[in-house]
N, C-alpha and C positions, 0 to 999 in steps of 0.2 A: 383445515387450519392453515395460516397464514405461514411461509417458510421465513426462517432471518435471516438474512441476508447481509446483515453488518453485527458484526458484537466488539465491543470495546469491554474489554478484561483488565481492573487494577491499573489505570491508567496514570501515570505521574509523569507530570514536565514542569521540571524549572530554568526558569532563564534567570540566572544571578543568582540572590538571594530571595527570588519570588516565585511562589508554587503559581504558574501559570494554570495548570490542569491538574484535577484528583479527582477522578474518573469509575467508583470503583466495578461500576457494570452499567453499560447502554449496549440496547439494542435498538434495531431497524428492521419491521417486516417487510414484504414486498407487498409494493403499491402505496405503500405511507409516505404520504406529503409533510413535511417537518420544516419549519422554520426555525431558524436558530439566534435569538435573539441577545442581545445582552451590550452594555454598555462600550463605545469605545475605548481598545487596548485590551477587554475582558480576555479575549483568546478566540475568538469566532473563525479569525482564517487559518492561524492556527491550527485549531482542531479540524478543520477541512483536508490540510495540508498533512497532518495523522492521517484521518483516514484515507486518503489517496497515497501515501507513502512516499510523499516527498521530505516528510520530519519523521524523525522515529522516537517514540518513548524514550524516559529516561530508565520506565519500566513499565513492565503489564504488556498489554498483546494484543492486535488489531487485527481481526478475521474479516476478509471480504469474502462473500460466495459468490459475485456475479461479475460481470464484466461494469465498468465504472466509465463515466466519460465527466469531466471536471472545466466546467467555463469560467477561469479566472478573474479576479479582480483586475481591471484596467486600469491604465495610468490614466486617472482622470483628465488630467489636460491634452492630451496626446489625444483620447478617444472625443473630445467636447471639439477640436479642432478639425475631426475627419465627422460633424454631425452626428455622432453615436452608431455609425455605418459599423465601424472597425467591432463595435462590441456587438452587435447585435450578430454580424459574419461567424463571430466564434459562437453563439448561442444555437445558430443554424446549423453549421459543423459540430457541435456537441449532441445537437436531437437528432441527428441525420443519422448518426452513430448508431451500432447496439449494443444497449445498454441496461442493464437491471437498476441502474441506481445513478443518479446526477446531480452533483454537488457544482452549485451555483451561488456564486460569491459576487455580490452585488450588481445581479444581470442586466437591472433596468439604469443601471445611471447612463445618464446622457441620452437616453432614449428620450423622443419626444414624447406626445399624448399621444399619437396614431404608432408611434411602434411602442409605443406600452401597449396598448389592445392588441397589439399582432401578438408580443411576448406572452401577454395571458393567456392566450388563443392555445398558443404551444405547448404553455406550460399544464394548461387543462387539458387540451390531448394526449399529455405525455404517460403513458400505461407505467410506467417505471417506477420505483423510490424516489423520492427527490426530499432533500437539503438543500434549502434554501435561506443566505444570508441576504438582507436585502433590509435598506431603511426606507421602504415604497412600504408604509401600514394597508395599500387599497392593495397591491398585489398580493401580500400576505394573507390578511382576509378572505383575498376569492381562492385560492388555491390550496391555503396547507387544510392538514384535519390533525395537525397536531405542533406545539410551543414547545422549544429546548428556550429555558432560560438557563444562561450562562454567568455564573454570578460568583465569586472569592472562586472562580477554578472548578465547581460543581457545578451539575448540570440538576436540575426542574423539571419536572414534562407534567408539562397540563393541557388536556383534551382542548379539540376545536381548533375554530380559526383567530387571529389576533384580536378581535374582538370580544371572543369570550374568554380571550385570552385576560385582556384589561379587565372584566367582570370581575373574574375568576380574582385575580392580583386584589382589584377593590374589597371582594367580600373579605377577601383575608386580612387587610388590612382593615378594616374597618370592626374583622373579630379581633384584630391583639389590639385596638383601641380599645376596645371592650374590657376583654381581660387584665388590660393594663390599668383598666379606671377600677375597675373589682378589684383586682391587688389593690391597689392603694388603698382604696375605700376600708378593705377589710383591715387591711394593717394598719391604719390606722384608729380604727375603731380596738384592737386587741392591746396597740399601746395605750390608750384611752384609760382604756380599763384595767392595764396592768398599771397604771398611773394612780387610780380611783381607790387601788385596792392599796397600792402604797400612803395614799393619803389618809385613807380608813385608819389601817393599822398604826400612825403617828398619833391618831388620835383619840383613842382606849386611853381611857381616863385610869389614872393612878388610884390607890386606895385613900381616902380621906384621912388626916391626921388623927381624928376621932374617934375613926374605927377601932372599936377592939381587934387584939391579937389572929384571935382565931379568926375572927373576919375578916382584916387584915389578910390574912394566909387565904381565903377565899376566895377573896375576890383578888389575888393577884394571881394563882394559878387560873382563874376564868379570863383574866385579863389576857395572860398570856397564851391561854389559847385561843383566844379570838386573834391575837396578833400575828400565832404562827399558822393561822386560817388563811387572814386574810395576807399573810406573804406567801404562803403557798400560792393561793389564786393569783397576785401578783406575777410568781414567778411562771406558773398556769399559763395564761397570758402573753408575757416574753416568750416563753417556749415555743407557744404556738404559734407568732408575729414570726420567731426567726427560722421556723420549721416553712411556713409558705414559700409554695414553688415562687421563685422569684419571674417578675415577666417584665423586658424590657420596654421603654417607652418606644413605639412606633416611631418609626423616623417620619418628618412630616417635611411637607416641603413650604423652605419658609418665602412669607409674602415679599416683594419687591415695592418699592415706592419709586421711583427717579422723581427729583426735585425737576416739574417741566420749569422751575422760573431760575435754573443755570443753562437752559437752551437759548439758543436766540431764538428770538420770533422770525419768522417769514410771514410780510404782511402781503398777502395775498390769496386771491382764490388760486391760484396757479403755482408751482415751484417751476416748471418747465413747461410751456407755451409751441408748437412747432405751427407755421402755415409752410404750406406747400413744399412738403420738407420731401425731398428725394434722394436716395443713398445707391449709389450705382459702385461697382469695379467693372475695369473693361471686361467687354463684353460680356454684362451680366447685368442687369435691374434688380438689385434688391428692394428697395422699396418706392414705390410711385409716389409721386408728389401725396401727401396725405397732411389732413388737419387732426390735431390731438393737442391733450395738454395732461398734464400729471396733476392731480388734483392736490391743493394743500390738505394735512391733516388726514389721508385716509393712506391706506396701502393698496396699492396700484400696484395690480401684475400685469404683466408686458409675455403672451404667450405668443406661440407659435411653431412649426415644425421644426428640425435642423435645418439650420443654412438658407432658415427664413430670413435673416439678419438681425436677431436680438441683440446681438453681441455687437452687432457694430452699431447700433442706433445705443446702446450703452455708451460704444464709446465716442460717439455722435456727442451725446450730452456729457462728459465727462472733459471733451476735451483733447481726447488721443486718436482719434482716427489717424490710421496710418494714410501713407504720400498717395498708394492705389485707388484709394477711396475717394469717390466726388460725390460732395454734398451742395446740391441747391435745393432755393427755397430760404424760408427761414428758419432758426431754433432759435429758443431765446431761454436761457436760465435766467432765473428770479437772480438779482443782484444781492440778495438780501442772505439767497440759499447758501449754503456751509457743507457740503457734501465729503459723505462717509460713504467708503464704496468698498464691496467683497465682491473681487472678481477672480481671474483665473491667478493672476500674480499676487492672492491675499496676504503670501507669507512675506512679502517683500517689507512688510511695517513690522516687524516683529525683530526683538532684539534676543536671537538664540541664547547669549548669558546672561538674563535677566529670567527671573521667577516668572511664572505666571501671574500672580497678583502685582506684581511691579513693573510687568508689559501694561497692564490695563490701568495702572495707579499714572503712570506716566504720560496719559493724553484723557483722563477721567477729570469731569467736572463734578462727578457726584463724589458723595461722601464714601470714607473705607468702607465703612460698614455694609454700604448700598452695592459697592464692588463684593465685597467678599458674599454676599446674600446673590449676586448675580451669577457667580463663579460657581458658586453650591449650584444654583438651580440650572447651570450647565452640567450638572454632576464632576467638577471640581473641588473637591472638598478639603476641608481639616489641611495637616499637612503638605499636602498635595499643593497648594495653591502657592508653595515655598519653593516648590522644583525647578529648575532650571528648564526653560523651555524645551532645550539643547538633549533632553533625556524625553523629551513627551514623543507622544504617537502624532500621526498626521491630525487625526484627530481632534485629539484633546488639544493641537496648536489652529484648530479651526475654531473649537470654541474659545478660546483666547481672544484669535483677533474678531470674531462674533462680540464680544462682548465690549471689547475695546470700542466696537462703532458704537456699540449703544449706549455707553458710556461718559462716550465722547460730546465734544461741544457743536456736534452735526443736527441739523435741524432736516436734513434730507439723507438717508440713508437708499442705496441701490446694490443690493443684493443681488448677482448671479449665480445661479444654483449653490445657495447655501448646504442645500439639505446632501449631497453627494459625499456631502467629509462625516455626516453627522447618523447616530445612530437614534432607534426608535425614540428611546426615550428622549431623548437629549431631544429631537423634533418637537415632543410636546411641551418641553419648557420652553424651548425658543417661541412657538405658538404665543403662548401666553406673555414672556417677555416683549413680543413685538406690540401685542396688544395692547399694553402697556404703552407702550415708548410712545412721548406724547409729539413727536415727530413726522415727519410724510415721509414714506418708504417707496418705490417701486421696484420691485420684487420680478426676478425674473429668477422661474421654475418650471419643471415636467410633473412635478410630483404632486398630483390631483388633491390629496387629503390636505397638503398641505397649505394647498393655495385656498381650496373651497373653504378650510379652516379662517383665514384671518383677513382676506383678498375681497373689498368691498365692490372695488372697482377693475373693471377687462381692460388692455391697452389688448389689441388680435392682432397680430400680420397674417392678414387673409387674402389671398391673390397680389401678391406685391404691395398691398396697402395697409397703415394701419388703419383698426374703427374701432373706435370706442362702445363700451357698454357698462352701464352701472347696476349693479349686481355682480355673484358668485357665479361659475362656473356650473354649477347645475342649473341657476335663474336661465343664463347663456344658451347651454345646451336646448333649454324647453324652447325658446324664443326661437331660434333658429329649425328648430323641428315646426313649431308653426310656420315660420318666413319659408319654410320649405314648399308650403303647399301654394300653388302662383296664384299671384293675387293681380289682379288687372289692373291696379293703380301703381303696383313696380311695374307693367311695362309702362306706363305712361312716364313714369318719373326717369325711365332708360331711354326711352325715346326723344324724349328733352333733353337728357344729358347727350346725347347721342348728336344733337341738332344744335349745341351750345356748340360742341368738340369742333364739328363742321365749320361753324359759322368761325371759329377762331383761326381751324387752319385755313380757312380760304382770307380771311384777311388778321395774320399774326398778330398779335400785340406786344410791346417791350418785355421782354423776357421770356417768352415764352418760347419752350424746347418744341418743333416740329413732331421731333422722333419719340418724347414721352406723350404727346398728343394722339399721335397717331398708334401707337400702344394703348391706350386706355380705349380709345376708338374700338378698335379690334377685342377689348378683351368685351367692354360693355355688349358690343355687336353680338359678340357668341353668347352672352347671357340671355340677351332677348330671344336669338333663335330657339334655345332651350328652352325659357320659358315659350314661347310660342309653340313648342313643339309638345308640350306635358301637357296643353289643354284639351 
């Protein structure tokens, strides 16, 4: 039998006048994979920070039996600025460790796509307990075998992985749909009938003026007991309507409209256009002269490793490229584009004394109603949406200015890892809200469900270049798995590129860089030898 290794006993913490945690028994056996899920601000690091005993109860009692090792949340921008190197070094020094049990608080942010599969790699070799906080739904999936929902301060544990984690949440919700259309149903049918029986009873006809006495007297005790029959049943009826367990209405998640005719149009196939667009810092090539365009109307993701240069070909098109930075070639934005951008300085549009409904009312071209229906499906809700910014989590002022952009009178929004502020759920309203937005997005993320989710269209930086591909991230993967296998008409088309390159550096033409010529030369060269060597 499995030993426990964590127990949390009677657990209470409040901050203010808010029960963050009521706890009043969890355990942890050894070897069990737990993710801990639950809405921004719910208490997730929180309750990490108990069990590692760096916060202590208000009361109740946190037994560990093992040796513990705990890979912190990062300062998002701090780690997105060193490539996700810095966080990944702490996940490696936390496995390297010995440990019964590893509490992991959002491991994968800033990690690219190739060091998420390392991170996987690790975390399925890892023999230990692990606690894991993370809003990556693909790592969750492959690794836990068991869901901490964290919800009003209580914790949920429902078997499996995140997947049948959502099952699991839908069947349930779709039974107190059920029993909430049967309550109704019923009780309405018992008032019905406690109604029927009061209308009966008004209407037991009186004795005829004509009647004699004694019949008279007969037919009014008959009367009247029909009357207190049919009030009994009446009250029969009422009794039983106000006796039913009462069963609340399902909360549902309500639908979104944006009016697309308060956007402006962008009239074109294109929002951004690049030829021969090249982004260099001394002595470094970020990207090689390359041809792309951002497609109007679709959501373009723009992937690639750390320190491929997403972030500066962001800010290529945006407009901010720092002094370091040398761009030739051309970029061209649509004249017409209106650009909404969440980058690493999102919080900078945001007025701290101002509500959250009143950040987003204040650069919104849709309707209140459309804001306040947006803010819900950020899990914003009721009151909350009155709070001063100035008291929210990081969070919950993420979906703020989230919402502000799509709100807004932007026809091109450009998203830099949105998903890093934002938790599970909150990812799959944003999903659906994007799909919605009747605007062009390009979308720069690591988070795989997220992209293959909504992302019709590839922007790649693959060997210093970008290339384009239309299809998801799975479509991608497949296609490159076949281009894997050499195909004799890629060396032919290398060899011509190869004989173009020559032919230009032996006689230059206007503008043309020597030293990216001669780079591409070299990089094409080694492709061919490879493919000539794999046959």
């Amino acid at each position: 039998m499995s030993k426990i290794i964590l127990n949390l006993k009677d657990i209470r913490l409040a901050f203010a006048d808010r029960d963050i945690l009521n706890i009043p028994s969890l355990s942890v056996y050894e070897n069990e994979k737990i993710a801990l899920v639950g809405e921004n601000g719910a208490g997730k690091t929180t309750l990490l920070n108990l069990i590692s005993g760096e916060l202590r109860p208000d009361s109740g009692s946190v037994s560990v039996n093992t040796p513990f090792a705990y890979v912190h949340q990062a300062d998002a921008q701090a780690s997105c600025l060193s490539g996700g190197e810095k966080t990944f070094d702490r996940i490696n020094e936390a496995l390297a460790s010995v440990s019964g049990l590893l509490l992991c608080d959002e491991p994968s942010a800033n990690l690219d796509l190739s060091h998420r599969e390392m991170l996987l790699d690790k975390l399925l070799a890892y023999d230990g307990a692990l606690i894991l906080v993370s809003h990556d739904r693909e790592l969750i999936s492959s690794v836990v075998n068991k869901i901490w929902l964290l919800e009003d301060g209580q914790i949920s544990e429902f078997p499996g992985n995140y997947d049948d984690f959502l099952r699991e949440r839908q069947r349930q919700r779709d039974f107190a749909a059920f029993e909430y259309t049967q309550y109704k149903k019923e009780k309405a049918r018992l008032l019905a009938a406690a109604q029927a029986y009061r209308e009966k009873s008004s209407q037991v006809k009186k004795a005829p003026s004509r009647m004699g006495n004694s019949e008279a007297r007969l037919h009014k005790r008959e009367a009247t007991d029909a009357q207190l029959r049919l009030s009994h049943k009446s009250s029969l009826m009422m009794s039983r309507a106000e006796r039913l367990e009462e069963k609340s209405a399902p909360r549902s998640d309500p639908e979104i409209r944006m009016d697309a005719g308060k956007i402006p149009p962008l009239n074109s196939r294109f929002a951004v256009q690049a030829r021969e667009l090249a982004l260099s810092v001394p002595g470094k090539m970020l990207i090689s002269p390359s041809d792309f365009y951002v497609e109007t109307g679709r959501i373009n993701a723009l992937l690639g490793e750390n320190a491929s240069g997403k972030t500066t070909l962001v800010r290529a098109i945006l407009g901010t490229l720092s002094k370091d930075v040398r761009m030739d070639g051309d970029l061209r934005v649509h004249p017409q584009a209106r650009i909404g951008a969440f980058t690493q300085d999102w919080q900078e549009g945001l007025e701290p004394s101002l509500s959250a409904f009143d950040n987003v009312m204040r650069v919104s071209v849709q309707d209140r109603s459309v804001v306040r229906t947006a803010l819900a499906r950020l899990s914003i809700r009721g009151e909350n949406v009155f709070k001063p910014l100035s008291v929210m989590s990081g969070g919950e002022k993420a979906k703020v200015a989230m919402c502000a952009l799509l709100m807004g009178s932007y026809n091109l929004l450009i998203l830099d890892e949105p998903t890093n502020y934002l938790d599970v759920f909150t990812l799959e309203a944003l999903e659906e809200l994007l799909r919605s937005y009747p605007g062009t997005v390009l979308l720069v993320s690591h988070d795989r469900r997220f992209v293959n989710s909504i992302a019709s269209r590839l922007l790649l930086i693959q060997d210093r270049h970008v290339v384009s591909f239309d299809g998801d991230l799975d479509q991608f993967e497949q296609y490159s798995a076949r281009k894997a296998q050499p195909d004799p008409t890629d060396m032919t088309l290398l060899e011509l590129r190869l004989a173009q390159i020559a032919s230009r550096l032996a006689a230059p033409r206007k503008g043309d860089r020597p030293d990216l010529l001669n780079e591409e030369y070299e990089r094409l060269a080694q492709q061919l030898r490879a493919l000539r060597g794999s046959r």
